[in-house]
Kinemage of the C-alpha trace (Angstrom):
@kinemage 1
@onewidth
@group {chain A} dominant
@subgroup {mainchain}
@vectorlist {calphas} color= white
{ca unk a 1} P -20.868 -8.321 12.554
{ca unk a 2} L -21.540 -4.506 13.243
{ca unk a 3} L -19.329 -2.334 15.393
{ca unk a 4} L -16.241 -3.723 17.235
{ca unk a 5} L -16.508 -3.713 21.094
{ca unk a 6} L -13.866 -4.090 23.679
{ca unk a 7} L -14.073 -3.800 27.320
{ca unk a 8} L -11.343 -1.934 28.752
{ca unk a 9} L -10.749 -3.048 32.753
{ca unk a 10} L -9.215 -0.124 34.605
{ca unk a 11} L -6.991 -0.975 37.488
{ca unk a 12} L -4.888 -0.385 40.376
{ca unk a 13} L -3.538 -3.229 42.902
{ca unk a 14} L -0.791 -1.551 44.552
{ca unk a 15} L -2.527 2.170 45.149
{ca unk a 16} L 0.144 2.903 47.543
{ca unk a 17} L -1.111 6.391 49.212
{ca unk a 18} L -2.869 7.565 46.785
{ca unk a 19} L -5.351 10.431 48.520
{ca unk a 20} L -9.494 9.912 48.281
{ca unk a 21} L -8.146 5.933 48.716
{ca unk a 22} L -9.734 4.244 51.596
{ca unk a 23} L -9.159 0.565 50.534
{ca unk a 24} L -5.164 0.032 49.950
{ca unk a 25} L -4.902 -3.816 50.748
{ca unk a 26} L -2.947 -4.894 47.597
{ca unk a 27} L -4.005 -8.641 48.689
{ca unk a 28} L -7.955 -7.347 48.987
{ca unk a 29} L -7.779 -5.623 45.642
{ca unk a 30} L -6.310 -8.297 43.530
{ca unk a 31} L -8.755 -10.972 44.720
{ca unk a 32} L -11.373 -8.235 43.723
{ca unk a 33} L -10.144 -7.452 40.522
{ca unk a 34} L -9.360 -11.484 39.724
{ca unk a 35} L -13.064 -12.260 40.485
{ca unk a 36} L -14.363 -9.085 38.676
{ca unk a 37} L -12.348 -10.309 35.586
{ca unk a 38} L -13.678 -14.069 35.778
{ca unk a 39} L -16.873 -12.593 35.704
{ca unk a 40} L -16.698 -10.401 32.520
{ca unk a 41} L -14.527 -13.619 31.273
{ca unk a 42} L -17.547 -15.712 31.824
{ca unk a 43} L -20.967 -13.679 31.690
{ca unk a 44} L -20.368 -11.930 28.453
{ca unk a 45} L -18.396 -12.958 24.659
{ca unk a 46} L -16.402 -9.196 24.302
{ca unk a 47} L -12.656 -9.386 24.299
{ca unk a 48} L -11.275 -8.092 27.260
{ca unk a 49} L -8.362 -5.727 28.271
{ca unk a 50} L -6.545 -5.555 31.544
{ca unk a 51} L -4.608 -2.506 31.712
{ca unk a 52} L -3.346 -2.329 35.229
{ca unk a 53} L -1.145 1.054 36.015
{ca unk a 54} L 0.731 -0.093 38.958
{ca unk a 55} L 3.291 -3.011 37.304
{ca unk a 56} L 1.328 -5.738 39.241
{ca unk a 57} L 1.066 -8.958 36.915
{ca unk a 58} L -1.971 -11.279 37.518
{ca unk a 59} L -1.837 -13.286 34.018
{ca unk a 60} L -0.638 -16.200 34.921
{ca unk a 61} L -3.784 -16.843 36.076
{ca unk a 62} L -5.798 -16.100 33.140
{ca unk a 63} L -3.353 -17.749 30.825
{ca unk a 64} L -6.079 -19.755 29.028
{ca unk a 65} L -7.841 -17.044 28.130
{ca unk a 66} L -4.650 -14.985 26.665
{ca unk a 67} L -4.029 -18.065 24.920
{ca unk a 68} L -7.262 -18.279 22.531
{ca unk a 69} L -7.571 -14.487 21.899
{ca unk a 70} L -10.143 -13.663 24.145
{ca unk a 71} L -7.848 -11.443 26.856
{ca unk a 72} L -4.909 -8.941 26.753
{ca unk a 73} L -3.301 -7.641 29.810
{ca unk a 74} L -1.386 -4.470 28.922
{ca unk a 75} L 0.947 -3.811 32.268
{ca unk a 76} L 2.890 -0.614 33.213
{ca unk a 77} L 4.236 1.451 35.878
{ca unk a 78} L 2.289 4.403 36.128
{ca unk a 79} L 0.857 5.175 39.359
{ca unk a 80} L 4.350 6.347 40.376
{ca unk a 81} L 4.552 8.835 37.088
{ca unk a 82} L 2.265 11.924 38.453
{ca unk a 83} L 1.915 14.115 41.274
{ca unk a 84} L -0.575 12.326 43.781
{ca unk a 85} L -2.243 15.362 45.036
{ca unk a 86} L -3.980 14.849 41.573
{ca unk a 87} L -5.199 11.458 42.475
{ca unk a 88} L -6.600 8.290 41.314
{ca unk a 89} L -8.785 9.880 38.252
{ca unk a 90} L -5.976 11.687 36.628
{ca unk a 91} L -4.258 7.904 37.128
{ca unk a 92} L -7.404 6.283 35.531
{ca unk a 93} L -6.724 9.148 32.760
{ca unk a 94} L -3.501 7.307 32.003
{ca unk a 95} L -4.090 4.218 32.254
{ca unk a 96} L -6.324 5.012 28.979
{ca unk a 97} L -3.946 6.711 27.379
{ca unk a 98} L -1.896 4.231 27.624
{ca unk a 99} L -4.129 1.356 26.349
{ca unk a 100} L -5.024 3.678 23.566
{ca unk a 101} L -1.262 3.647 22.617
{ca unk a 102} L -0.343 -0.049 23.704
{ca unk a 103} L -3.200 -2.398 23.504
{ca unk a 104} L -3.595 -4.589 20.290
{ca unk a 105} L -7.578 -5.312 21.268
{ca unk a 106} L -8.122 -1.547 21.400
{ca unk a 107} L -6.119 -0.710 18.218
{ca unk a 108} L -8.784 -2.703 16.275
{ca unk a 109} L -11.480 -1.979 18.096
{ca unk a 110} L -14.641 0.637 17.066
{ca unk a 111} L -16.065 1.223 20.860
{ca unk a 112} L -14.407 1.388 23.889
{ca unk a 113} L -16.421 -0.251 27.040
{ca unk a 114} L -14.806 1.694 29.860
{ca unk a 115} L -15.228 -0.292 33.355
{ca unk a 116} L -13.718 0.229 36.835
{ca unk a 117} L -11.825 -3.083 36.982
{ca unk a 118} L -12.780 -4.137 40.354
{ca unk a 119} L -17.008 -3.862 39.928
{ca unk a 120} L -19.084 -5.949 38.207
{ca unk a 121} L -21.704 -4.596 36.395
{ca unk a 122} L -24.635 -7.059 36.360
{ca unk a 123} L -26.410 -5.869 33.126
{ca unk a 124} L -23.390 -5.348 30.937
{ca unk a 125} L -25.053 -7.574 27.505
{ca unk a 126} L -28.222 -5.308 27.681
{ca unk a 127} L -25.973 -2.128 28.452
{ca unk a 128} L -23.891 -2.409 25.490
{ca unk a 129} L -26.384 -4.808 23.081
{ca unk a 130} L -28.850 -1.575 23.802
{ca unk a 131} L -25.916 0.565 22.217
{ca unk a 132} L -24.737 -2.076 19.573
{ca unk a 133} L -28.502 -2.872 18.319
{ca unk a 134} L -30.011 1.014 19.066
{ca unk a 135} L -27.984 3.229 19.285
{ca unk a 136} L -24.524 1.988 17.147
{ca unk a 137} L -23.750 6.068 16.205
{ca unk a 138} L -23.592 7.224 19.313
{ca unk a 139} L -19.821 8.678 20.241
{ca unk a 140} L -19.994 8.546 24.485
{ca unk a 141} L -22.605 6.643 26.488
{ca unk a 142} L -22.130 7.902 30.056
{ca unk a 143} L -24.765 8.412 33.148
{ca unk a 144} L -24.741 12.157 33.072
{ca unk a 145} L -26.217 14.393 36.346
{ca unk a 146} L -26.421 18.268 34.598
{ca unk a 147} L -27.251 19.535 37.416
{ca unk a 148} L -24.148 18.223 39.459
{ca unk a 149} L -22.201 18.377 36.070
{ca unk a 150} L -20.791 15.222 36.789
{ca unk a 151} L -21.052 11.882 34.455
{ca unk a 152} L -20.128 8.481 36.544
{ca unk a 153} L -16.935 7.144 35.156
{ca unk a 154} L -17.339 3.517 35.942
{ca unk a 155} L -18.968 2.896 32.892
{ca unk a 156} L -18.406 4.446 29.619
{ca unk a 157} L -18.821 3.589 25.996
{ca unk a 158} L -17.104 5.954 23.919
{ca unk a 159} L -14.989 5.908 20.994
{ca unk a 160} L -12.014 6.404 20.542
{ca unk a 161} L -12.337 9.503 18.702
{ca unk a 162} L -13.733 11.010 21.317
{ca unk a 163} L -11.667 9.598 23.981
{ca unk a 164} L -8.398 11.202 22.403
{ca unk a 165} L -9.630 14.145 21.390
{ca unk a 166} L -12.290 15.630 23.553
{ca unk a 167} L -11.870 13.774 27.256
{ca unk a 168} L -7.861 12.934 27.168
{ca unk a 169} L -7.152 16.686 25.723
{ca unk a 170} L -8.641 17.401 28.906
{ca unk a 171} L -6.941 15.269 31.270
{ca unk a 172} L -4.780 17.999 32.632
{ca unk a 173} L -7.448 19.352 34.216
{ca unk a 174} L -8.121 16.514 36.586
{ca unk a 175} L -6.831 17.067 40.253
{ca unk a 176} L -8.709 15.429 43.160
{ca unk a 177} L -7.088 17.989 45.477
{ca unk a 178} L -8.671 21.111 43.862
{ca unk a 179} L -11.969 19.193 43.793
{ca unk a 180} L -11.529 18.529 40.049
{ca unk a 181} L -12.423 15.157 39.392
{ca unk a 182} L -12.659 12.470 36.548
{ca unk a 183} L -15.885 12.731 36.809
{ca unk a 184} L -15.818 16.822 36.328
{ca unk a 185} L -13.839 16.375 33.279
{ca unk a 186} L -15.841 13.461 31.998
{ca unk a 187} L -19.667 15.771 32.400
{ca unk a 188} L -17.315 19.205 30.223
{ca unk a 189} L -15.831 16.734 27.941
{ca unk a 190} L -19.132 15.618 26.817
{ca unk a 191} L -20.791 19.076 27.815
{ca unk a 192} L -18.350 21.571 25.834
{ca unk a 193} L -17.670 19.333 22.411
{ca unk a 194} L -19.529 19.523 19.458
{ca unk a 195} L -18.467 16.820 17.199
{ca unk a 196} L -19.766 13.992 19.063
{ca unk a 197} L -23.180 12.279 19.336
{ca unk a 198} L -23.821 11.785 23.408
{ca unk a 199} L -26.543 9.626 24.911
{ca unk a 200} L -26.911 9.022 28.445
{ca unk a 201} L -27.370 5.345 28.969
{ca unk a 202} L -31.008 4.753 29.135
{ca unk a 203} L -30.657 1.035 31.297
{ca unk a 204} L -30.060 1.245 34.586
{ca unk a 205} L -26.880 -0.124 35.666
{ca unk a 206} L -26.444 -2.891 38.144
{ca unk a 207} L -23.324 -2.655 40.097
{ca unk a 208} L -21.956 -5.187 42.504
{ca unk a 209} L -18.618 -4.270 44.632
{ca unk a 210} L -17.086 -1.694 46.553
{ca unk a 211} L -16.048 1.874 46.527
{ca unk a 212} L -12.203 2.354 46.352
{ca unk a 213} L -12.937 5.797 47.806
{ca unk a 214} L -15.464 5.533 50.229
{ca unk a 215} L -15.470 2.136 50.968
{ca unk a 216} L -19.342 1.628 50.594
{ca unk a 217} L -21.036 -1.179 48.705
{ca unk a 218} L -22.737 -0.803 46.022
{ca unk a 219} L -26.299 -2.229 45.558
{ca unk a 220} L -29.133 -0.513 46.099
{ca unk a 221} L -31.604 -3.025 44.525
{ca unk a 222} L -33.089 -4.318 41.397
{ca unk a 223} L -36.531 -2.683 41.487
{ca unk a 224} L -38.807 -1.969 38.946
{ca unk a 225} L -39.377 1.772 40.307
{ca unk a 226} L -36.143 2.549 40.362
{ca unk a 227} L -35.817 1.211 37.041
{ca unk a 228} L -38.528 3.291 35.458
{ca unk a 229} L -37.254 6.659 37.358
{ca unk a 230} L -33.685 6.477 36.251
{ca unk a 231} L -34.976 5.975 32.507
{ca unk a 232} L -36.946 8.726 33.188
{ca unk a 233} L -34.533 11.119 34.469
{ca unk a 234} L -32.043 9.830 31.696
{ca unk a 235} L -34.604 10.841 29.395
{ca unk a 236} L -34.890 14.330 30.695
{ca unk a 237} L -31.142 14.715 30.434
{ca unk a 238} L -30.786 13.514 26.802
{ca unk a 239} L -33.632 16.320 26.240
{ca unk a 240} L -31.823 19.110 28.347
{ca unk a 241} L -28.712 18.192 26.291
{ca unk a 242} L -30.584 18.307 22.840
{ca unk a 243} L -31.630 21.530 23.395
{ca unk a 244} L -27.905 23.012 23.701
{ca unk a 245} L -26.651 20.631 21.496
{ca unk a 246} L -28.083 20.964 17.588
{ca unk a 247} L -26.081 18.468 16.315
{ca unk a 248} L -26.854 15.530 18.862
{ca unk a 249} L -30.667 15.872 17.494
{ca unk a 250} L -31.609 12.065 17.425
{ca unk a 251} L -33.829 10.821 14.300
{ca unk a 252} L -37.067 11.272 14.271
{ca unk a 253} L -38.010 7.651 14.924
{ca unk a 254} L -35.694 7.607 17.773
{ca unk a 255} L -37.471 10.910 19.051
{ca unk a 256} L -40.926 9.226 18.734
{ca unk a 257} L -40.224 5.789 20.251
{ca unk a 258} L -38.452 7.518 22.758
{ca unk a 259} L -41.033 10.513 23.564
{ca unk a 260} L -43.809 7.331 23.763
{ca unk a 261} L -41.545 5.648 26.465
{ca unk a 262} L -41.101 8.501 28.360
{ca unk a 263} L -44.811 9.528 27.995
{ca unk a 264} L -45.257 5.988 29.441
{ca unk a 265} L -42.908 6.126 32.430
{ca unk a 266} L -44.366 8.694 33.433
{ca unk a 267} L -47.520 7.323 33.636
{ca unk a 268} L -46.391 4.476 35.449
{ca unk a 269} L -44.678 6.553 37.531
{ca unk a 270} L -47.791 8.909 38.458
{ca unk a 271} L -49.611 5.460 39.391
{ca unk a 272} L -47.071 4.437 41.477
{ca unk a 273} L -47.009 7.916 43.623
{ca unk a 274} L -50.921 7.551 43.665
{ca unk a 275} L -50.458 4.031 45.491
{ca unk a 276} L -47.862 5.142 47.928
{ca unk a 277} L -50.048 8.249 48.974
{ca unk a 278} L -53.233 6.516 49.292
């Protein structure tokens, strides 16, 4: 059977006036999170965890599901709980700290599949079969930038070793209104342990939905170039963190197939630039 996955869907209905927040609609938000969930419900064979921090109830929807052991909705009131200057990510913080302490699914569970509950991500099988099949002792999976030190927090496979003990020890730190961001203390979480074996994920991610903060929709194409540069710039930051990081040295087969991919990208790549320029 190999390691246990979950997917843990992070959410929000009632944000109330939470800063950084431009869509509030509770109405807009559940419908978004309700289709998001039939999707992950439908397109992949995980079981699924709801953990919604704002004491909003959608089960009765998705009673079926609860019903044959496929979904678990863990429900609280926490987006009341914490100072909002510190905003939304600290609240995302909590919300998996709680589902670490309350959720059956994650309890038995080997690998957390962090998602942002109201987003679909398009690729999800070959995002987490790549980690399942490739890379299965890998700690935390996240798209790291080291040069913004920031690693995007809609997606994240991570165990939950490393979820209690390196990122949640952490969480304190988070506060939107300082400029100190999940996403801040997701890139030093990963960037300062050294128990942990990181990758960044090596698949481009396919996102359909919208930004709670921003409002913006995200899609910016399936395309083979952008494919190839993203695996290519994920490669260089694997590398970067290598060299500071002794113990994340991957095997030397992994090292070879992937210094022959990269070699090959780049290639690709090259030809591509060639085309455009000519």
């Amino acid at each position: 059977m190999g390691n246990k996955y979950v997917i843990v869907l992070t959410a929000c209905i009632n944000p109330g006036k939470m800063i950084h927040t431009s869509l509030t609609d509770v109405d807009i938000r559940r419908r978004q999170y309700e289709d998001a969930l039939e999707f992950y419900l439908l397109q992949t064979d995980y079981p699924i965890v709801f953990v919604e921090n704002s004491g909003t109830d959608i089960s009765g929807d998705f009673r079926k599901f609860v019903d044959c052991g496929r979904l678990e909705f863990v429900t609280f009131q926490g987006n009341e709980e914490f100072d909002r200057k510190k905003g939304k990510g600290y609240g995302e913080a909590l919300i998996l700290e709680y589902a670490l302490e309350h959720s059956l699914f994650v309890h038995q569970c080997d690998f957390l599949v962090k998602i942002t509950g109201r987003l679909k991500l398009l690729n999800v099988n070959s995002m987490i079969g790549f980690h399942r099949y490739i890379l299965p002792h890998c700690d935390i999976q996240s798209e790291m930038d080291r040069r913004e030190r920031y690693s995007d927090s809609r997606m994240l496979i991570t165990s939950k070793g490393f979820l209690q003990h390196s990122f949640l020890a952490r969480k304190e730190r988070i506060d939107d209104s300082k400029g100190c961001n999940f996403e801040h203390i997701l890139f030093t979480s990963i960037d300062e342990q050294k128990d942990f074996v990181f990758y960044p994920f090596l698949i481009r991610p396919l996102w359909r939905g919208i930004s709670g903060t921003n409002g913006r929709e995200y899609w910016e194409g399936n395309y083979r170039s952008l494919k190839l540069a993203y695996f290519k710039r994920m490669l260089n930051c694997m590398t970067e963190y290598n060299m500071c990081h002794p113990h994340n040295k991957p095997s030397m087969g992994v090292r070879l197939v992937l210094g022959m991919a990269g070699m090959a990208v780049g290639t690709v790549l090259r030809f591509f630039d060639w085309i455009k320029n000519e």
